[in-house]
C-alpha positions as CSV (number, residue, x, y, z in Angstrom):
1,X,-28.5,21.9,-108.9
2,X,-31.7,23.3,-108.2
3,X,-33.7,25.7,-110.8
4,X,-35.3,28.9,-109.2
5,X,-39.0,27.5,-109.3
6,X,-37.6,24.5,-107.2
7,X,-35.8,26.7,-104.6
8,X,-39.6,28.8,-104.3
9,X,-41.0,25.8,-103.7
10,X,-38.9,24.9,-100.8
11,X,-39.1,28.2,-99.2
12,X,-42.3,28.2,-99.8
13,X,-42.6,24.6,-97.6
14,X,-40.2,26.0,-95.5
15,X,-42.2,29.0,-94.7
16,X,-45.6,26.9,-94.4
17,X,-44.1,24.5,-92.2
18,X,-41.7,26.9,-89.7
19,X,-44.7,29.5,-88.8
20,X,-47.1,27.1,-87.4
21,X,-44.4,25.3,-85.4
22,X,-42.2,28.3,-84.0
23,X,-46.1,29.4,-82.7
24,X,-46.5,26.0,-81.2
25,X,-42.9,26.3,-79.0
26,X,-44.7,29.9,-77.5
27,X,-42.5,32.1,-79.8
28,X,-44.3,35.5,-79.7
29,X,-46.4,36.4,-83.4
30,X,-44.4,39.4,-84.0
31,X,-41.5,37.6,-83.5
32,X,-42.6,34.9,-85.9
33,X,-43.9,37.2,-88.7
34,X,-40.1,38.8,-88.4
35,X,-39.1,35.2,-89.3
36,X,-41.8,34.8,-92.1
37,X,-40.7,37.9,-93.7
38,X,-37.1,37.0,-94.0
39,X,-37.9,33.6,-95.4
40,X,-40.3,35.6,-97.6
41,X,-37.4,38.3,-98.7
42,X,-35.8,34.9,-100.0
43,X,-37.6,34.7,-103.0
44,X,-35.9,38.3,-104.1
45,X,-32.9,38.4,-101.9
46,X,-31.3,34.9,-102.4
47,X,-27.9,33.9,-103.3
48,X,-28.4,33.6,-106.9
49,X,-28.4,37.0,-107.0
50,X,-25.0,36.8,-108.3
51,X,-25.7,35.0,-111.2
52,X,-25.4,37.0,-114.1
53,X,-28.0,36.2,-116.8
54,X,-30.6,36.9,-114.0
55,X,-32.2,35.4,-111.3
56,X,-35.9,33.8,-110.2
57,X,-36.0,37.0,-107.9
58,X,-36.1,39.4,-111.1
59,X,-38.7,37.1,-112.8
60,X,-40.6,37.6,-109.7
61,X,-40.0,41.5,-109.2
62,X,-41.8,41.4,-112.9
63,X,-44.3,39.4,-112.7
64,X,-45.5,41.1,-109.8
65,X,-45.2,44.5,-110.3
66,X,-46.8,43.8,-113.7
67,X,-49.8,42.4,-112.4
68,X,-50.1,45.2,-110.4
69,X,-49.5,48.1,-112.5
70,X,-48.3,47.5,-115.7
71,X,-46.3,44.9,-117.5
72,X,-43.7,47.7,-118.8
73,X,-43.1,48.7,-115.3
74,X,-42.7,45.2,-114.5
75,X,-40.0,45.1,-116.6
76,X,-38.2,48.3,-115.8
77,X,-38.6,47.3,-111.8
78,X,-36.7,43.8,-113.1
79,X,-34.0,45.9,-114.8
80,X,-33.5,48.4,-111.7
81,X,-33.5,45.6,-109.5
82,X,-30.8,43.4,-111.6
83,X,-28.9,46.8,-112.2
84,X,-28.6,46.9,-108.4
85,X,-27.3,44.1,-107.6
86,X,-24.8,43.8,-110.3
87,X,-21.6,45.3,-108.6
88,X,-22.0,42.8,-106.3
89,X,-22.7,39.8,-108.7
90,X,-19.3,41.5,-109.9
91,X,-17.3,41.7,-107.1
92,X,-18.5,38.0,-106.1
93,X,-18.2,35.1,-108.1
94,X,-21.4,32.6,-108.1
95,X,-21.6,29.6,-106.2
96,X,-18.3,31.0,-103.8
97,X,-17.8,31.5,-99.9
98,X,-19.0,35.1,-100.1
99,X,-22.6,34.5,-102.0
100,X,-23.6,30.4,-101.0
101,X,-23.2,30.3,-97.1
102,X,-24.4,32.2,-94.3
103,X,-21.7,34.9,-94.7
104,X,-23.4,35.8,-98.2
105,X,-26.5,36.4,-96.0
106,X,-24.9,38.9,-94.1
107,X,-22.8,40.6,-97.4
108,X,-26.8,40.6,-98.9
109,X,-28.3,42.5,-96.1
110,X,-25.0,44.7,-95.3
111,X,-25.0,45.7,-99.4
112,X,-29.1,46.7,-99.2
113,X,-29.1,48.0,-96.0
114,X,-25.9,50.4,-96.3
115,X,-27.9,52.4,-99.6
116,X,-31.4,52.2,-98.1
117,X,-29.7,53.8,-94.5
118,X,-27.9,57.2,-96.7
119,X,-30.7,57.4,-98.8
120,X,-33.3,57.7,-96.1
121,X,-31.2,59.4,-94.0
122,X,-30.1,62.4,-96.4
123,X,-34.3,62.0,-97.3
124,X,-35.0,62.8,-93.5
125,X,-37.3,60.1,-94.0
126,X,-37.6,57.9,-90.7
127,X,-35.6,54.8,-90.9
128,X,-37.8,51.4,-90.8
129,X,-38.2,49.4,-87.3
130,X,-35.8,46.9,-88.0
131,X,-32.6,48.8,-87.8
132,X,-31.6,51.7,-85.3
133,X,-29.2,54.5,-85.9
134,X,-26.1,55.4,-83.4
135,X,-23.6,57.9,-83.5
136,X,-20.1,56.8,-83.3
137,X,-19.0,60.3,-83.4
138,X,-20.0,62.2,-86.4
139,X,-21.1,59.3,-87.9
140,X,-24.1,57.4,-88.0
141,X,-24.0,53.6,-87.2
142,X,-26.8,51.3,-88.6
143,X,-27.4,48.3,-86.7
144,X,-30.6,45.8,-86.5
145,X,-33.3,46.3,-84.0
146,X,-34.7,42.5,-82.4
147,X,-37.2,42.7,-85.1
148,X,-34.6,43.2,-87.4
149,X,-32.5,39.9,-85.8
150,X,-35.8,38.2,-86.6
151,X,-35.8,39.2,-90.2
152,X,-32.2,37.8,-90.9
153,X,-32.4,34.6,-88.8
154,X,-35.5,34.3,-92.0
155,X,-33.1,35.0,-94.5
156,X,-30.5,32.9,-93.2
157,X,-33.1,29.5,-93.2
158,X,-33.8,30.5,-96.4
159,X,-30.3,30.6,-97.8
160,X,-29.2,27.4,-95.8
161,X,-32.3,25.4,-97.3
162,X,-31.1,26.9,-100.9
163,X,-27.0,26.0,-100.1
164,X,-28.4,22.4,-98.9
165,X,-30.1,22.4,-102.0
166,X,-27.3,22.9,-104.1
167,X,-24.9,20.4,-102.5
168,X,-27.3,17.8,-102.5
169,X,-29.0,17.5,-105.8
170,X,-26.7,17.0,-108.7
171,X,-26.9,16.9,-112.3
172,X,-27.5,20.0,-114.0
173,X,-31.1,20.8,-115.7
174,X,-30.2,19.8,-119.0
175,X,-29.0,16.2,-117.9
176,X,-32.3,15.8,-115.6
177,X,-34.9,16.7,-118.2
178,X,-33.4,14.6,-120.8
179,X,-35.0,11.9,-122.5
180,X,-32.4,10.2,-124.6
């Protein structure tokens, strides 16, 4: 299978080559950047998020955020970001239904979207254009705005190019890169 610098590169193609095509069929820009962004959240929001001596998405979390501040916050962003998603990579073995096909996509976003919904809420912080809040009741019901429809349908490409990835290129690193 696949190591995480290979999967970034394909998103990465698949990102470059989607945009200008979903503008040439007449899809509307802030429809398309809705699209770029999920295949974009793919780099930190992919289904090796599971696996649990870390993922590319952490390496990138650090790298960034220690470029842009500091290299010590880099690292503790990669630790609160791997601390985050470890119930899950708990809860859901690697490679299974529930993290490698399109239902994992929908666990991913359903597990970040749940926290970031109470905590804005009890913040009173305005909750982000891609999801809506409804009252069932007393309680409040998150759901995803058209923008926010575009976002996963990203997402989704993403992880289908990275599950097609994984059931099509055998070997494991160790046999590929050997020389004996």
């Amino acid at each position: 299978m696949p190591d995480g610098l290979t999967h970034s590169r394909a998103t990465t193609l698949l990102l470059v080559s989607s945009v200008p095509v979903m503008l040439a069929r007449g899809m509307a820009w802030g429809d398309v950047s809705g699209v770029a962004f999920g295949v974009l959240l793919q780099f930190i929001v992919g289904p090796d998020l599971d696996v649990n001596i870390g993922n590319y998405g952490s390496h990138i979390i650090r790298t960034i955020v220690g470029v842009l501040f500091h290299p010590i916050a880099g690292e503790w962003c990669a630790k609160a970001w791997r601390t985050f998603w470890y119930p899950l990579s708990w809860l859901i073995p690697h490679r299974s239904f529930w993290s490698h096909s399109p239902m994992g996509t929908l666990v991913r976003c359903i597990y970040i979207c749940l926290p970031l919904s109470l905590v804005l809420y009890l913040c009173g912080v305005p909750f982000p254009p891609i999801i809506s809040v409804s009252w069932w009741g007393d309680f409040p019901v998150v759901l995803p705005t058209l923008s926010g429809y575009f976002i996963f349908l990203g997402l989704l490409s993403g992880d289908v190019l990275h599950i097609l990835m994984d059931l099509t290129i055998k070997g494991n690193k160790k046999e590929r890169f050997s020389h004996e």
